[in-house]
C-alpha positions in Angstrom: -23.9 60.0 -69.8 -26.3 58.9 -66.5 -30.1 59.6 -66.6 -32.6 58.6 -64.6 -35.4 56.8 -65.8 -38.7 55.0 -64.6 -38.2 51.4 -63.4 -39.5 49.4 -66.6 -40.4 45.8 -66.7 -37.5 43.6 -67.5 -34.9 45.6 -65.3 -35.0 42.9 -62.5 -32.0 41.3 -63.5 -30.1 44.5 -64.3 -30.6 45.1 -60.5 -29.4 42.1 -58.7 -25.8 43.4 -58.4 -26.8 46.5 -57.2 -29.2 44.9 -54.3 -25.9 42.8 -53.4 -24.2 45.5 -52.5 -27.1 47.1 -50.4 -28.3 43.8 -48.7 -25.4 41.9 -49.1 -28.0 39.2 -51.2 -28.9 38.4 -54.3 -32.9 39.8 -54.5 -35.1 39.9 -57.7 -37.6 42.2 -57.6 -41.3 42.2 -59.3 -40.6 45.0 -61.4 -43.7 44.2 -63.1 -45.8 45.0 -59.9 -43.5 48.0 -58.7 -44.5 49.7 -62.0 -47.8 49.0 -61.6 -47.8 50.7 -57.7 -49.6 53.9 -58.8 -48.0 54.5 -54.8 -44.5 53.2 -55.3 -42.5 55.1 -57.8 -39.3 53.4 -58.2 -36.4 55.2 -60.5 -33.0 53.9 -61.9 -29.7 55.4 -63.2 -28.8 53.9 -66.3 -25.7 54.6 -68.2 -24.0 52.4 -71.0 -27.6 50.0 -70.9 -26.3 49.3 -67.2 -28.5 50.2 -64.6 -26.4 51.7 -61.8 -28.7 53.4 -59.4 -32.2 53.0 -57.9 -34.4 54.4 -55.3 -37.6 54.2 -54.4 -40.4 56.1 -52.9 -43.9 54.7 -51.2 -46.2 56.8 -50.8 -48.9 56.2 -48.2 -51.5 57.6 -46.2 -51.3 58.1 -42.3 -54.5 58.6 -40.3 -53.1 61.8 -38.2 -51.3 63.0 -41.2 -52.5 62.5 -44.7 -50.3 61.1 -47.6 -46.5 60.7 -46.6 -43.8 59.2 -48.6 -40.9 56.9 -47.5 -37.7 57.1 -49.5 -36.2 53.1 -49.7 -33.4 51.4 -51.3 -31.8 54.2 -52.3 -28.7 52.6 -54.1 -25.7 53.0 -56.4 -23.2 51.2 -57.9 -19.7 50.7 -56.1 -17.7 52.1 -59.6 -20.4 54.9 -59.7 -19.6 56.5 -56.1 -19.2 59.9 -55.6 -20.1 61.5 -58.6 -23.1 63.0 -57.4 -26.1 60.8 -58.5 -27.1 59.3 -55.3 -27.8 63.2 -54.8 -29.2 63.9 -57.9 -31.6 60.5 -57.0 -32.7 61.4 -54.1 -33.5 65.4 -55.5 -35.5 63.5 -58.5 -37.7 61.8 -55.2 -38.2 64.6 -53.3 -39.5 66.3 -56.4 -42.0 63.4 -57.7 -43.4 64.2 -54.0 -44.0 67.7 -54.3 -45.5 67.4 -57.3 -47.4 64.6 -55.5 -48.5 67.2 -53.4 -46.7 64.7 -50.1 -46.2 67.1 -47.2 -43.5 64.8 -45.5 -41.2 62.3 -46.7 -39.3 59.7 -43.9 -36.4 57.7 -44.8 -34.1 54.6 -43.0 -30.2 54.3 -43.8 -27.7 51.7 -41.8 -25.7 53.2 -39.6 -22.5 52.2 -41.8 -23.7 54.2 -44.8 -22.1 57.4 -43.0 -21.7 58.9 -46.3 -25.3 58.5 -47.3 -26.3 60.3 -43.7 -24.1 63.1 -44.7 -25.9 63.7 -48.1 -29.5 63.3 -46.7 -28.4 66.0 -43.9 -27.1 68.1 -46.8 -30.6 67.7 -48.1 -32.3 68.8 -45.6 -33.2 65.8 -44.0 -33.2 65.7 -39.9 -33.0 62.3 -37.7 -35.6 61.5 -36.0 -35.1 61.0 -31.7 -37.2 58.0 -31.6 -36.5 54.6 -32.2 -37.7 52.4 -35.2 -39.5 48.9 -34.4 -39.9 46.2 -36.9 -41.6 42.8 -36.7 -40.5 40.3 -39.3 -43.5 37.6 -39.9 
């Protein structure tokens, strides 16, 4: 059986597969400062003591329009397609920001991941006609 759970310190390595498959490289994240992020709530699927989900949303606060959230790295395993928990993820997100009292939630996804557009649609989510900058440092 799948729940989803907090990220807890020591998860990193159970991750690193699933980052492969997002990023397409191997990335080990500081779990122990992600669970310290009162602003960054990051959740995993675990079934079997195999973590094979995550997702994350930052919360942050915008000048013209208070405390928003950001859903990221939304994520599961290859084997674990299709049953519904990328859904059931994303609904355990958009819940932690309502009771977060967050008013608007913005989200990113790689054109590839058509079936991941199709689900945040079904969700309610709408895209956005602008386009997204980035400066890497």
């Amino acid at each position: 059986m799948s729940k989803i759970r907090e990220l807890q310190i020591g998860d990193e390595k159970k991750l690193v597969g699933l980052f492969v498959t997002l990023t397409g490289k191997e990335i080990l994240i500081d779990s122990a400062s992600s669970v310290a992020d009162h602003d960054a709530v990051c959740l995993v699927i675990e079934e079997d003591d195999a973590l094979i989900g995550f997702g994350s949303l930052i919360i942050h606060k915008v000048p013209t329009k208070g405390e928003v959230a950001r859903i990221e790295d939304v994520i599961i395993g290859e084997n674990h397609q299709g049953k519904g928990l990328g859904k059931m993820l994303v609904l355990r997100l958009i819940e932690i920001a309502r009771e977060r009292k967050i008013s608007k939630i913005n989200l990113t996804s790689n054109p590839m991941r058509t079936a991941a557009h199709k689900l945040y649609e079904k969700l309610g989510f709408s895209k956005y006609d602008t386009d997204t900058f980035f400066l890497s440092l």
